[in-house]
N, C-alpha and C positions, 0 to 999 in steps of 0.2 A: 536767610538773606531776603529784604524784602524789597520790593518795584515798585517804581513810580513811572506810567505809560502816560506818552502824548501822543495823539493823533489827530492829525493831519487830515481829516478823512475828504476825499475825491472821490472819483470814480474807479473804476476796477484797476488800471493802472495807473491810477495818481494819487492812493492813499499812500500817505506817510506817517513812521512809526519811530518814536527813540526812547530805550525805556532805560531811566536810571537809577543806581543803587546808593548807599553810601558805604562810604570806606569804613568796613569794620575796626578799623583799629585809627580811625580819625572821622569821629562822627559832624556829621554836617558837613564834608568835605564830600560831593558828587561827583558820578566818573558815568561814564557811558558804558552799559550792560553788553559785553562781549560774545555775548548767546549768540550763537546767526539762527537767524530764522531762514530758512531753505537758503543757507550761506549766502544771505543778502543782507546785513541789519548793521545798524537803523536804515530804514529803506524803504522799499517801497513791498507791501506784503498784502496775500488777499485777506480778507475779515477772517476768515476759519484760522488761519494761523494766526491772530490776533487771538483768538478763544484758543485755539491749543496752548496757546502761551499761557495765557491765565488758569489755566486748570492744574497746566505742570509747575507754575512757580507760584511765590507770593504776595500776591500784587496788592498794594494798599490800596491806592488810587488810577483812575482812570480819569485821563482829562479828554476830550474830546472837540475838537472843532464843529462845530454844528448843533442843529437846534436839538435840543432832546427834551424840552417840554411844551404844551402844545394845549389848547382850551376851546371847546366849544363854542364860545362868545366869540372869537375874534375871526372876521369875516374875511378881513385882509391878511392877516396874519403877522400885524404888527403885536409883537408882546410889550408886557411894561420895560422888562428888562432892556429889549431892542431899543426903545425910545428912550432909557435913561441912561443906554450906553451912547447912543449918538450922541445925546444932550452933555457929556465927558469928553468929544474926541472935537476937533478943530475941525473950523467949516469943510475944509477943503476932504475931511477922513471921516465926515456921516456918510459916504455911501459906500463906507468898508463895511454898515451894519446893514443886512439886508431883511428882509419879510420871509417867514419861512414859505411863502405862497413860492418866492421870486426863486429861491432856491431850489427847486425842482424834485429830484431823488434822495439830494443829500439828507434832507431830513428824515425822510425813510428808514434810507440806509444806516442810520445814527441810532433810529429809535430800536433797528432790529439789532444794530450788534450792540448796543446797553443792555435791552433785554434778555441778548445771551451772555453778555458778561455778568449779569447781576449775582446769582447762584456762588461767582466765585470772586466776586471784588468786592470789598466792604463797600466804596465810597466811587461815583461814576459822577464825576462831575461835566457840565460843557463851561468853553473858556472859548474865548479869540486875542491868538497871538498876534494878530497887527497891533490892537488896541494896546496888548500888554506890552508890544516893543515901546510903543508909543510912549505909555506912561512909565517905565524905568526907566529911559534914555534922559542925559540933562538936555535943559531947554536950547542948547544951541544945537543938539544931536537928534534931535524929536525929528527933524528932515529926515532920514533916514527909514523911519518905519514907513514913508511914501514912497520910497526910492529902490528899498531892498528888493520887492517884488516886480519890478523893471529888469533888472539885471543891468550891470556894467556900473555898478560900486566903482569909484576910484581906487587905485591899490593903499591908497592913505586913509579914507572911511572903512573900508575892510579890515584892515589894520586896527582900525581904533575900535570895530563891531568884535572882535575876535578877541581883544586886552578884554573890553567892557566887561563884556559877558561871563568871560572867563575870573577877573578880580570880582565882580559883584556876586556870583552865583559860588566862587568858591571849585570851579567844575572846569576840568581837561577838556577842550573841544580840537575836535579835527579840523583843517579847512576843508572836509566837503561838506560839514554842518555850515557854515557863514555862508558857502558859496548854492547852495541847493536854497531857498526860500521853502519848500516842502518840509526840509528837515529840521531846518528853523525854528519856524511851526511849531513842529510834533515837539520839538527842545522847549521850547515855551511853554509848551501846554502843559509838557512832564513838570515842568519846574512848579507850575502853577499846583499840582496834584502835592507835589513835597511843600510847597506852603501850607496848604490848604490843612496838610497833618503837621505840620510842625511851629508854624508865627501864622496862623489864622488874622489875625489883626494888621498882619501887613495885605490883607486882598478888600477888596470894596465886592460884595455881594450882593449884586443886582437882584430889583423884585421880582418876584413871580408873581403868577396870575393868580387871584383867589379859585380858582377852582381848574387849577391848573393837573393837569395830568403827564407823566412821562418821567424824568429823569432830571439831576440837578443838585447842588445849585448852581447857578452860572456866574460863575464869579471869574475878577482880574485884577489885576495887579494894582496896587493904588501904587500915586504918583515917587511916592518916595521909601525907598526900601528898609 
């Protein structure tokens, strides 16, 4: 059986984690990995149990929220990819792309647990689930990926986030997936990881830096699935 991991990653208790499989006996059909991780999963887990998991199972992909490459030239710490993903996302949603200067430990913390996951995950990519909600949503529903991380969804756009997801991705979801923004997330990022091996051509692949060091590539969802 093999995994496709998103995360979410925060601080010590704010990383999130959901890793999915496919249905052996209906391929392309995803379901959320029943494993618990210290009986809490998908959920909130520390990074060591993120690396137990991937030693003991078979992870294809690793998608991650956060910056995991990084270049000596850039003083500010704007990458290309940062500037050509703002240059994609609508006035009001350039300041969901940050500088990894402005992000503090996360990047850190991203570039050490890639590094321990390398050894056992073929492919460690970084992604951002706002942008990718952004760009799968249809144009009257794009309001949403501004709204989800506020909380208090109407029960009629939760409704309609919880069909979407579920008829587009092909995948069983729980309501505390819709209703957690964490685990959202980590769900977006895993999906991103199952593209990335299987319709490559559906994600838009942001540049990297010529002499870029770290982890990658960082890619997301193009507009149309």
């Amino acid at each position: 059986m093999f995994y496709f991991l998103g995360i979410d990653l925060g601080g010590s208790k704010n990383t999130w984690v959901v890793a999915l499989k496919e249905n052996p006996y209906e391929r392309e059909r995803l379901y959320l990995c029943e494993a618990p991780l210290k009986n809490n999963y998908p959920g909130k887990i520390p990074l060591e149990e993120i690396l137990k998991f991937a030693k003991e199972n078979r992870v294809l992909t690793v998608a991650i929220d956060a910056p995991l490459s990084f270049s000596l030239n850039l003083e500010k710490g704007w990458r290309k990819s940062d500037l050509t993903l703002r240059s994609l996302l609508p006035q009001e949603g350039k300041n969901w792309v940050l500088s990894y200067h402005a992000l503090m430990g996360i990047p850190i913390r991203g570039y050490l647990l890639a590094q321990s996951l390398c050894p056992y995950v073929g492919t460690i990519l970084e992604s951002h689930p706002r942008a990718n909600l952004y760009m799968i949503l249809p144009e009257n529903r794009k309001y949403l990926a501004h709204k989800y991380k506020k909380g208090g969804l109407l029960p009629e756009e939760r409704s309609f986030l919880m069909s979407y997801v579920t008829d587009l991705f092909k995948i069983e979801l729980t309501e505390e997936v819709i209703d957690n923004s964490g685990l959202l997330d980590a769900l977006l990022c895993a999906l991103v990881g199952f593209y990335y091996c299987r319709y490559p051509e559906k994600l838009t692949f942001l540049p990297p830096e010529e002499e870029a060091i770290g982890f990658g590539p960082f890619v997301i969802f193009k507009e149309i699935l």
